[in-house]
C-alpha positions in Angstrom: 0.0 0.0 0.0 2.9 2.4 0.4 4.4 2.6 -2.6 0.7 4.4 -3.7 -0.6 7.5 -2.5 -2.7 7.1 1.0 -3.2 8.8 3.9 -1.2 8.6 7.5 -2.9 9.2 10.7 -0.9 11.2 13.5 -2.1 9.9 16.5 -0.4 13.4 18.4 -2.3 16.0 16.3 -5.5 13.6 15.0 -5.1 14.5 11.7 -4.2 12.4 8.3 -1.3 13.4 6.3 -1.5 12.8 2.0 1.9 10.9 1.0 2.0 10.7 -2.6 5.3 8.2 -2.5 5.3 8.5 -6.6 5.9 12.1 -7.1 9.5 11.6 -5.8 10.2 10.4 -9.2 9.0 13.5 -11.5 11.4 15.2 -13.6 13.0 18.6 -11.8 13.4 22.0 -14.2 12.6 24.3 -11.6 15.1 26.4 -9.5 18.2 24.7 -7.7 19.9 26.9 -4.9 23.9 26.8 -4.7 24.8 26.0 -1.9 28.1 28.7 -1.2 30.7 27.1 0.9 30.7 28.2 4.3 33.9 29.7 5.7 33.7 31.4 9.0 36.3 32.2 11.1 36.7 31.7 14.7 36.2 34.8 16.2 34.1 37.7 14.2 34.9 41.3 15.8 31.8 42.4 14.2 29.6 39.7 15.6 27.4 40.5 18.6 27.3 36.8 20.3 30.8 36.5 19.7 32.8 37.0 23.4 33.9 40.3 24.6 31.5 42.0 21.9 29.4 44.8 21.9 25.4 44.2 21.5 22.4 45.8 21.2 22.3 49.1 23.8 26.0 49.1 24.4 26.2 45.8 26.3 29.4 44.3 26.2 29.3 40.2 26.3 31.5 38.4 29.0 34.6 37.0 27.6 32.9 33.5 28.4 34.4 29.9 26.9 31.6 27.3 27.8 27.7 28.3 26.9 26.5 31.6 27.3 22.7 32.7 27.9 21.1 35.9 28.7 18.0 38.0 27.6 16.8 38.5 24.3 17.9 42.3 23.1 14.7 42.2 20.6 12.6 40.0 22.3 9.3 38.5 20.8 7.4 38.1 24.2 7.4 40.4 27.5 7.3 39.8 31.0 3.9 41.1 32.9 3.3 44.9 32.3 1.5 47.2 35.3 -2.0 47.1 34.8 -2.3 44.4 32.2 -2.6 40.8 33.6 -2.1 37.9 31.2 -5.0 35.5 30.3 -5.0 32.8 32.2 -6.6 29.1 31.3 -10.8 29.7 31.5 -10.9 33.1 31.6 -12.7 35.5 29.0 -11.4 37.3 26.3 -10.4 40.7 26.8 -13.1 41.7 23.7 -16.5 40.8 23.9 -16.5 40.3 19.9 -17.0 36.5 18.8 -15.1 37.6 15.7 -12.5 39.6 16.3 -10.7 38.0 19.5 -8.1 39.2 21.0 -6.2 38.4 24.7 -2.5 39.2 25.9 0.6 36.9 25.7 3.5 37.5 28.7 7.1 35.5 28.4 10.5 35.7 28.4 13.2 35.0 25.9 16.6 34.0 26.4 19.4 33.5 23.9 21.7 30.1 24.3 25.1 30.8 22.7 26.5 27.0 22.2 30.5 27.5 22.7 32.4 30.8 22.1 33.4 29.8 18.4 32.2 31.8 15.8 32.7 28.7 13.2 31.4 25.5 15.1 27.6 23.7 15.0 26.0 22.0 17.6 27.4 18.7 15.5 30.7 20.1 15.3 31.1 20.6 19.1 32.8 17.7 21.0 30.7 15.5 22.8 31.5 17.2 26.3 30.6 21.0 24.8 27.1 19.3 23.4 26.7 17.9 26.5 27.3 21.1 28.5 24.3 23.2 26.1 22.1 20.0 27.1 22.4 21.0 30.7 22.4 24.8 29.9 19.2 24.0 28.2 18.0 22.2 31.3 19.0 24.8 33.6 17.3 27.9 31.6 14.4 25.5 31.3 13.8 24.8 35.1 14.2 28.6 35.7 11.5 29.6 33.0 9.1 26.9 35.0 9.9 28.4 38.2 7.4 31.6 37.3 4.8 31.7 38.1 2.6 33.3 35.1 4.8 30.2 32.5 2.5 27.5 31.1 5.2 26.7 28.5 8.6 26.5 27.8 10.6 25.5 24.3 13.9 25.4 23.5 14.7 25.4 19.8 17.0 26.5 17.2 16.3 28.4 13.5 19.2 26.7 11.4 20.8 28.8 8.3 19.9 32.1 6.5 16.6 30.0 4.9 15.3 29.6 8.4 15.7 33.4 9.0 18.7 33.2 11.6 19.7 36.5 12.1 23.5 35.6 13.3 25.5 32.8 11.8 27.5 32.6 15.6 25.6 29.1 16.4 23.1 29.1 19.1 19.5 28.4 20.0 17.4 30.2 22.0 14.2 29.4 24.8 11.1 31.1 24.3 8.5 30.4 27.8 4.7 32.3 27.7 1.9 32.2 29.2 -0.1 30.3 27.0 0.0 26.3 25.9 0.2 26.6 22.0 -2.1 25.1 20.3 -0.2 22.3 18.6 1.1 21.4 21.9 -2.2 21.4 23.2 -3.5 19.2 20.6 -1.1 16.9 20.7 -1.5 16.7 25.4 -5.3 16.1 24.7 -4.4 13.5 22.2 -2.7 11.7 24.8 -4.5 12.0 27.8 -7.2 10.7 25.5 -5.4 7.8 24.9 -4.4 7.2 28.2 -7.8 6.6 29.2 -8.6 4.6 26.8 -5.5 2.7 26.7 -3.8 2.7 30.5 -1.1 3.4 28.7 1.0 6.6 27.5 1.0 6.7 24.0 4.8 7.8 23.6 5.6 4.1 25.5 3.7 2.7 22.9 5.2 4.6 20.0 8.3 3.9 21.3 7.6 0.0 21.7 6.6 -0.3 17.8 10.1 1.6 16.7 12.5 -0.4 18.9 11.1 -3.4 17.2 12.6 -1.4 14.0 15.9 -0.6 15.7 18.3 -2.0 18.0 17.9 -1.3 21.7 18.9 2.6 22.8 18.8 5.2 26.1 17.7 8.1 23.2 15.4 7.2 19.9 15.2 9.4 17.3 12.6 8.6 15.0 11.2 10.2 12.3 7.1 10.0 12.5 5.5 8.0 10.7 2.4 10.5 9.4 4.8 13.9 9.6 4.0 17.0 7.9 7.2 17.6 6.7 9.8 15.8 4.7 12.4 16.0 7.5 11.5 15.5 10.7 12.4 13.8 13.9 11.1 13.1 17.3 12.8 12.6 20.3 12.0 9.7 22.4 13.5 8.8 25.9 13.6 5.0 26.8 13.1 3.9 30.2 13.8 0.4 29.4 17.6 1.4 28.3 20.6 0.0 30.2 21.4 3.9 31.4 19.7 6.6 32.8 17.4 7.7 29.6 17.4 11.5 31.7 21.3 11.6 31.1 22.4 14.4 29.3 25.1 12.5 27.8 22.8 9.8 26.4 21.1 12.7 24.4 24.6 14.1 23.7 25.2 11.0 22.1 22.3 11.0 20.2 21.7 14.9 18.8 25.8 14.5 18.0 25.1 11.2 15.6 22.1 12.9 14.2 23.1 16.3 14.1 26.4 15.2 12.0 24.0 12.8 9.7 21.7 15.9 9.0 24.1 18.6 9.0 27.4 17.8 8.4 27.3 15.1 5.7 30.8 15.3 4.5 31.7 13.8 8.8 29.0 11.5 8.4 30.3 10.1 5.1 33.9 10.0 6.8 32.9 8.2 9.7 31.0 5.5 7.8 34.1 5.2 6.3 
């Protein structure tokens, strides 16, 4: 049935995805992008997340050498202001129109710097420096749950020029608001659904059905079966692995093997080798 075109459930959002498995095979006349070799160097005096370098307002970074994290200069969301409270769970819209809705969003947004090089990827990073942002990630995470007006917290990184990253200097940033959004809250109902019709959590289960695909691991990364998007992967911790699936070195492990697959194919090509 695969190899015509069909629909795939996902279970997380409830909704069926068109995969047309033949069109792969059409003839291509359109546009193809160049890629331009990248060549950065090291250290960029002009760049503002390099160390030592001025920013946004005349702040001058630390000269740090591990990860580096600190506000957002042109931040997307904003922390409580006087006199306007954020919408809370339940609670009405601030317009009465049924049409024309409109409520306010608080937050915070940090920037994650990854190491103090100018040149290097998350991929590119020894296994100790990944580790190190895993635990940076962690840390800014907890601290974003600790307030109290934070429903949500993501951590997440817009890779190259064609995902509009503004700085080539690799790093990722965390984004917490007061809101759920709504494909997150599609996909808890989803599972809480599940769970009580199943007794089971549906990620278990989803992560049952791939490790009969693969061999047995702390970290799965596994591309979803009904996904949106050609490229794609979800992250799945195992309990049932012979080390602590919550070690950060465990996902170390796992973002550096994928993150070289996906990103740097020329190391990935080498190390097959």
């Amino acid at each position: 049935m695969f190899e015509y075109v069909h629909c795939r459930f996902n279970p997380l959002t409830r909704e069926w995805v068109l995969v047309s498995p033949h069109r792969a095979k059409r003839p291509w006349q359109g546009q193809v992008e160049k890629t331009a070799p990248i060549n950065l160097p090291q250290y960029d005096p002009a760049c503002y997340l390099c160390p030592g370098n001025e920013r946004a307002g005349g702040i001058i970074n630390p000269d740090y050498t591990g990860t580096f994290a600190f506000d957002n200069d042109f931040t997307a969301l904003l922390p409580e202001m006087p006199g306007v409270k954020s919408q809370v769970p339940g609670s009405p819209h601030l317009t009465p129109d049924t049409l024309f809705i409109a409520k306010p969003e608080t937050g915070v947004c940090r920037v994650i710097c990854f190491s103090l090089r100018h040149d290097l990827t998350l991929p590119q990073l020894s296994l100790d420096e990944v580790e190190a942002v895993i635990n940076t990630w962690s840390e800014e995470t907890d601290n974003h749950y600790k307030r109290s007006e934070i429903a949500y917290v993501q951590v997440f990184e817009n890779k190259g020029a064609v995902m509009g990253c503004s700085n080539p200097h690799p790093h990722s940033q965390v984004w917490s608001q007061s809101q759920i959004p709504n494909e997150i809250e599609k996909e808890l109902t989803s599972q809480k659904d599940y769970f009580r019709t199943n007794k089971r959590p549906m990620l278990l289960d989803y992560l049952a059905e791939e490790q009969k695909r693969a061999e047995r691991q702390q970290i799965v990364l596994a591309t979803p079966d009904a996904y949106l998007f050609q490229f794609g992967e979800q992250v799945l911790s195992n309990p049932l692995g012979d080390s602590d699936p919550k070690s950060p070195l465990a996902l170390s492990l796992a973002l550096h093997k994928d993150g070289v697959k996906l990103d740097c194919p020329e190391l990935h090509q080498n190390n097959q080798g």
